[in-house]
C-alpha positions in Angstrom: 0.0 0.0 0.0 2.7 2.7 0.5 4.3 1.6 -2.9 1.0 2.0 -4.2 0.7 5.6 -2.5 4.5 6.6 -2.8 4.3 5.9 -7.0 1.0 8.2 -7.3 2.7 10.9 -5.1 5.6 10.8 -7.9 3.8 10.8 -11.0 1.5 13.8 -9.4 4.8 15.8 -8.5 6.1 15.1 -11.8 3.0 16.0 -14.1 2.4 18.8 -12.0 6.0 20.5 -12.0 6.8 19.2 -15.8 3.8 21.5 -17.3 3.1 24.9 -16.7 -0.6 25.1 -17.9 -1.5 22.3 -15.6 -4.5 23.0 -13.9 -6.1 21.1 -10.7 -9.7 20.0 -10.0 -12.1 18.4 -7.4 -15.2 16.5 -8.0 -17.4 13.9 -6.4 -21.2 12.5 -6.4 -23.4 9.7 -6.9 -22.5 5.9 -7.9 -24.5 3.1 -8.4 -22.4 0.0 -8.5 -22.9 -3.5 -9.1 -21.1 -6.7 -9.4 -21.4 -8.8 -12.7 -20.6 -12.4 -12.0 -20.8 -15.6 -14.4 -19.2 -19.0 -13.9 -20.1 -22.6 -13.5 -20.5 -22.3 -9.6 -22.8 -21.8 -6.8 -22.7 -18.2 -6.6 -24.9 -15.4 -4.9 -27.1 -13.3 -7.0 -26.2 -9.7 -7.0 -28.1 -6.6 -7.4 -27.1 -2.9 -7.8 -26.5 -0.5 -4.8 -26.2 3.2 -4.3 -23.2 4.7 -3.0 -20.4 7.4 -3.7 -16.8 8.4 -5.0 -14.9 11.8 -4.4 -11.3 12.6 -5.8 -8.6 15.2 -7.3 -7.6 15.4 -10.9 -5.6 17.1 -13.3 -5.4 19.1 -16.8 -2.5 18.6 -18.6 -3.0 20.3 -22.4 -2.0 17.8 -25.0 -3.0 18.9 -28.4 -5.4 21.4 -29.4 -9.2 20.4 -27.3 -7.2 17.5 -26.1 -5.9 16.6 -22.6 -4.6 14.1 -20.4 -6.7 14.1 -16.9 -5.1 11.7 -14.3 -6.5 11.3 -10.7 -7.2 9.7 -7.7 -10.3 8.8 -6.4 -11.8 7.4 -3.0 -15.0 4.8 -3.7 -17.4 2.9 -2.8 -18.2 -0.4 -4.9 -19.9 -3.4 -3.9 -23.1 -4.9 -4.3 -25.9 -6.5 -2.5 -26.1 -10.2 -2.4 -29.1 -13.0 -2.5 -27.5 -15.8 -0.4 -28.8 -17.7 2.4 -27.5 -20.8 4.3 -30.5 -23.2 6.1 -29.0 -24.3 9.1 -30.1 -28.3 10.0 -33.1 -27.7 12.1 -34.3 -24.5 9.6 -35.6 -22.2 12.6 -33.8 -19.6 10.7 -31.5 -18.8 7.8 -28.9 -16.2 7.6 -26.3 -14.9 5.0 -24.7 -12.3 3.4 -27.0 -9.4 2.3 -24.4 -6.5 1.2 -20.9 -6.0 0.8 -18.9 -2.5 0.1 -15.6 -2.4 -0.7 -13.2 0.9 -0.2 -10.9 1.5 -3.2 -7.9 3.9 -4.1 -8.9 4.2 -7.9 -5.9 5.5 -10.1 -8.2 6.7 -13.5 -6.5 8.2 -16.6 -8.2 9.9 -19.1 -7.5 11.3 -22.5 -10.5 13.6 -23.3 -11.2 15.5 -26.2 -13.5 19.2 -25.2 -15.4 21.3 -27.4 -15.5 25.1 -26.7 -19.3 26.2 -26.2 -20.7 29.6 -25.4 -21.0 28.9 -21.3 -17.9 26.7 -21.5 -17.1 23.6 -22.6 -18.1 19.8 -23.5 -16.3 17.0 -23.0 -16.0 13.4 -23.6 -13.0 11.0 -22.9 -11.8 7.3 -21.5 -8.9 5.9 -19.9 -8.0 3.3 -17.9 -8.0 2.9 -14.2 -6.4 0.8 -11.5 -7.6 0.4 -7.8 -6.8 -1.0 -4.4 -9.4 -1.8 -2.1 -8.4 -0.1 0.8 -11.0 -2.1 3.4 -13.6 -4.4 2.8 -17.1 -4.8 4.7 -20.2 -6.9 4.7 -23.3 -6.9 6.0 -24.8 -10.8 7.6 -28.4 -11.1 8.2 -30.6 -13.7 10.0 -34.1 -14.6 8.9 -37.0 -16.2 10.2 -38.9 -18.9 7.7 -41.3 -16.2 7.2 -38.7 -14.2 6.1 -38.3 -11.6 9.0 -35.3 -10.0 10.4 -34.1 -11.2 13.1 -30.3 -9.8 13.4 -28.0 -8.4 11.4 -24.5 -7.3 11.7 -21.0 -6.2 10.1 -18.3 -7.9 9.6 -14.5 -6.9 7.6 -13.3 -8.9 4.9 -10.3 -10.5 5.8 -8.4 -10.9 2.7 -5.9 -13.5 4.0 -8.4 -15.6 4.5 -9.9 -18.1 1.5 -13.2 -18.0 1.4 -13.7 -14.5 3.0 -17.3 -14.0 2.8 -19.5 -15.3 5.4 -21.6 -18.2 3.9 -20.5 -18.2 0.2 -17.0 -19.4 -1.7 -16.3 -16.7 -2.4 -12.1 -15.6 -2.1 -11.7 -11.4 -2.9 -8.9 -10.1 -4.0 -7.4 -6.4 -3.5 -6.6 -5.2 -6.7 -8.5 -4.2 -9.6 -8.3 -2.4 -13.3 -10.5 -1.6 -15.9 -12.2 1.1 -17.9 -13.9 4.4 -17.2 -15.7 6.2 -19.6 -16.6 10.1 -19.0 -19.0 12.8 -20.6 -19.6 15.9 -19.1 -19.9 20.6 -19.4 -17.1 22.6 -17.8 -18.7 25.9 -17.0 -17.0 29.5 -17.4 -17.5 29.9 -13.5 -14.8 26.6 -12.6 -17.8 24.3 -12.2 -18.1 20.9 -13.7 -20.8 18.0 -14.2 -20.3 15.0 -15.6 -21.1 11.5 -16.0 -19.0 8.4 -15.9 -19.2 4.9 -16.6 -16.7 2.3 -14.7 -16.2 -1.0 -16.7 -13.8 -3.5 -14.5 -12.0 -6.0 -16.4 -10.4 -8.0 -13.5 -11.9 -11.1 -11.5 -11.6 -9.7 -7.9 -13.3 -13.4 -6.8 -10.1 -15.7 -6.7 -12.2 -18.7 -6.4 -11.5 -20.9 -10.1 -15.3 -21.2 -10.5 -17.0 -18.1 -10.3 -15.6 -14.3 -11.9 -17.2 -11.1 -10.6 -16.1 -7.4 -11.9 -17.0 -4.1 -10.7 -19.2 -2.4 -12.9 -20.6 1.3 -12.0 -22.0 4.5 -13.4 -22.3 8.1 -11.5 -22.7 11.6 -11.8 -20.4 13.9 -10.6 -20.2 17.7 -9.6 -16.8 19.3 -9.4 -14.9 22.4 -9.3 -11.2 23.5 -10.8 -9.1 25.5 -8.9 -7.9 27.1 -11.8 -8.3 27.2 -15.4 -5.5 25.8 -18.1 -7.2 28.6 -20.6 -6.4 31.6 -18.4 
């Protein structure tokens, strides 16, 4: 984790003192993430959660309308999970019902803008690496009729194999993919956009099941300055 940190704090010394027109931004907002799984195992069913993301990027000019806009973001992803285990006598049942899992997302994205008349529009992709920084999931107990009994927290112990309560299944810290953005940069420093995350690696170890982090969000931000001015 501190090489992880240590080689981010480099590059963003190096981009930022290596071009003068660099300029800096903030933004963060809305996700909803989900997990896509396939495989020939017994897996939970997943379904999509709300959550959030916040980060710092930068502006580096390129070529005429085009930049290069690395970051690092803090997120949320995870999912909610379908899985119960009947217990011999089957007074109850309990499982997993949601897990979240903190990453350190590196995105970097070539975007392309178009000057408008309040600003400009922008669209761009990149790829992204992460490192889930903490893990978390949520066990609840049922009755038969299906009422809550208990439910509690646990921390995904990612020595361990399996590391979720009640499922095979073995996460794994790191992750990379895609991330797709669209988005207005107004005169005033503000910025909205939208974003798209498309993970490409199996964070599930286990040989017979794959899940990948999959997300989309909108985002409000602000630059502290403007490359322009």
């Amino acid at each position: 984790m501190k090489i992880f940190t240590l080689l981010f704090v480099t590059f963003f010394f190096v981009t930022v003192t290596s071009h003068a027109q660099v300029s800096l931004g903030i933004r963060g907002g809305y996700i909803n993430t989900g997990l896509e799984s396939s495989g020939s195992g017994f897996a939970p069913a997943t379904k999509r959660i709300n959550s959030w993301r916040v980060g710092l990027y930068t502006n580096i000019p390129l070529f005429k309308n085009g930049y290069l806009q690395p970051g690092v973001s803090y997120m949320e992803k995870g999912a909610g999970l379908n899985y119960a285990v009947s217990h011999p006598l089957n007074l109850f049942t309990s499982g997993t019902t949601k897990l979240k899992l903190k990453y350190l997302e590196l995105p970097v994205h070539l975007v392309y803008k178009v000057p408008v008349g309040f600003g400009k529009l922008l669209v761009g992709a990149g790829p992204y690496a992460a490192y889930c920084i903490r893990g978390d999931y949520s066990v609840s107990a049922y009755t038969t009729e299906t009422k809550l009994v208990q439910s509690g927290s646990k921390q995904v112990d990612f020595k361990a194999s399996p590391n979720i309560f009640g499922t095979n299944m073995d996460l794994q810290r790191w992750d990379a993919g895609l991330n797709f953005i669209a988005g207005v940069e107004l005169n005033c420093c503000l910025t909205l956009s939208a974003q798209y995350g498309y993970g490409m690696v199996d964070i599930d170890r286990a040989q017979d099941n794959d899940y990948k982090n999959r997300y989309w969000g909108i985002s409000l931000g602000f630059f502290f300055d403007r490359e322009d001015w």
